[in-house]
N, C-alpha and C positions, 0 to 999 in steps of 0.2 A: 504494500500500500504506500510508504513514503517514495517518495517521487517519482509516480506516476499520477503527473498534476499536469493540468492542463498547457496547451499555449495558446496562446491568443495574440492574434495579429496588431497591430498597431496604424490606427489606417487614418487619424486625424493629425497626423506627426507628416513635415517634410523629409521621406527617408530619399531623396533623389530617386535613382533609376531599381534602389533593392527594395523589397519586401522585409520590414522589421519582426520579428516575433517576439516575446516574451514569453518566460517560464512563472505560471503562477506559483509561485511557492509557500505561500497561503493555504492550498488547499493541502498541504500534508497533513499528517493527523495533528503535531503541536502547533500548526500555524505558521512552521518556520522552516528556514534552508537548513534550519542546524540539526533538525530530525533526518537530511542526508547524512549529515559526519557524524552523528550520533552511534547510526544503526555499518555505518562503516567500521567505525571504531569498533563496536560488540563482535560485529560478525569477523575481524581481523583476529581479535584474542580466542575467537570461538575457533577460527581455525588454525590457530595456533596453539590449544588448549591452555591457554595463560584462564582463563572462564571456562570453568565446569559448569555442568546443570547443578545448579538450585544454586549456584556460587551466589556472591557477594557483589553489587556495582559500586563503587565507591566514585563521588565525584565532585571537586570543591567548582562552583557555579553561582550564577549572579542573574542566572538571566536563561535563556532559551535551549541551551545545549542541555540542563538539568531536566527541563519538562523535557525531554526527547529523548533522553537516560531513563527516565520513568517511565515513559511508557510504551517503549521497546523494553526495557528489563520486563513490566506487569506483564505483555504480552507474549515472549520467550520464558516467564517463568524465573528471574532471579530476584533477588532481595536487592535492594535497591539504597543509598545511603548517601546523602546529597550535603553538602557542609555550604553553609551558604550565610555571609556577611548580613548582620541584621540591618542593613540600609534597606537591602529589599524587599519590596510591596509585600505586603501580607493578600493579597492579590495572588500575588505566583507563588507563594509560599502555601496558599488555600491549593490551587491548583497540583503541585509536585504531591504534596498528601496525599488528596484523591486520586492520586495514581498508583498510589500505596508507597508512596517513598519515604522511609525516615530522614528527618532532616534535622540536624544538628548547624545551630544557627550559631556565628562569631562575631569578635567584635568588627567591627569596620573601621576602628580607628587605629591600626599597627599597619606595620609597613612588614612587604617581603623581607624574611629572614626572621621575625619576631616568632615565636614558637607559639602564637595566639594568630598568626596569619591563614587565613581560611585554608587556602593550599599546603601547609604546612601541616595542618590539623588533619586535612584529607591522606595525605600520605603516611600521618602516624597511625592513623586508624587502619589503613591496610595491611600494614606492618604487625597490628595486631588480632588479625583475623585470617587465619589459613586458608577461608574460602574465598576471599576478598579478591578484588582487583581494581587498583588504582587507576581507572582510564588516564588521566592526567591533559585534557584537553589542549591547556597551554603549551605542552611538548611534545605531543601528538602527533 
């Protein structure tokens, strides 16, 4: 289902002598382009077996790549665990839940390298979980 979304021409725009398309990327299941790199990402460690069935997704996230971890993990079947800076909307934070993600929420006022750094928090927690696996989006 993620991206196999529409395209749709572009026919009020000066494209000179080509035909413009666009890719709605909208219509994926989170709303976003990042449910592509999401379910690339899973399905690369699935066939690398770095992710077992019923493993662990561990992911520090702020934004759209997190909803799209959740729900490719609900859908494939893993446990799902998202570290995510409390600046963001209790909006997305309502949404990653209902996908059944736990979410262990940080401060937003340290800097990379602070051991209270979302991403930091995300890679100790995989460290401590055998089934786990750190996607790490940022390095990805």
């Amino acid at each position: 289902m993620v991206g196999n979304t529409p395209m749709l021409e572009l026919q009020r725009m000066d494209t000179g002598p080509c035909r413009l398309f666009v890719k709605m990327e909208s219509a994926n299941p989170g709303s976003s382009i990042k449910d592509r790199i999401a379910i690339r990402m899973v399905e690369a460690t699935e066939r690398e077996g770095t992710l077992k069935p019923g493993g662990r997704i561990i992911e520090a996230t702020a934004g759209n790549t997190g909803l799209a971890l959740a729900l490719i993990a609900a859908q494939k079947g893993y446990k799902c665990t998202l570290v995510i800076p409390d600046k963001v909307s209790d909006e997305k934070i309502s949404h990653v839940r209902a996908m059944g993600a736990e979410v262990v929420l940080t401060r937003s006022d340290v800097e990379k390298g602070d051991p209270e750094y979302y991403q930091d928090i995300a890679a100790r927690l995989a460290t401590e979980d055998p089934s786990a696996l750190y996607i790490d989006q940022f390095n990805n």
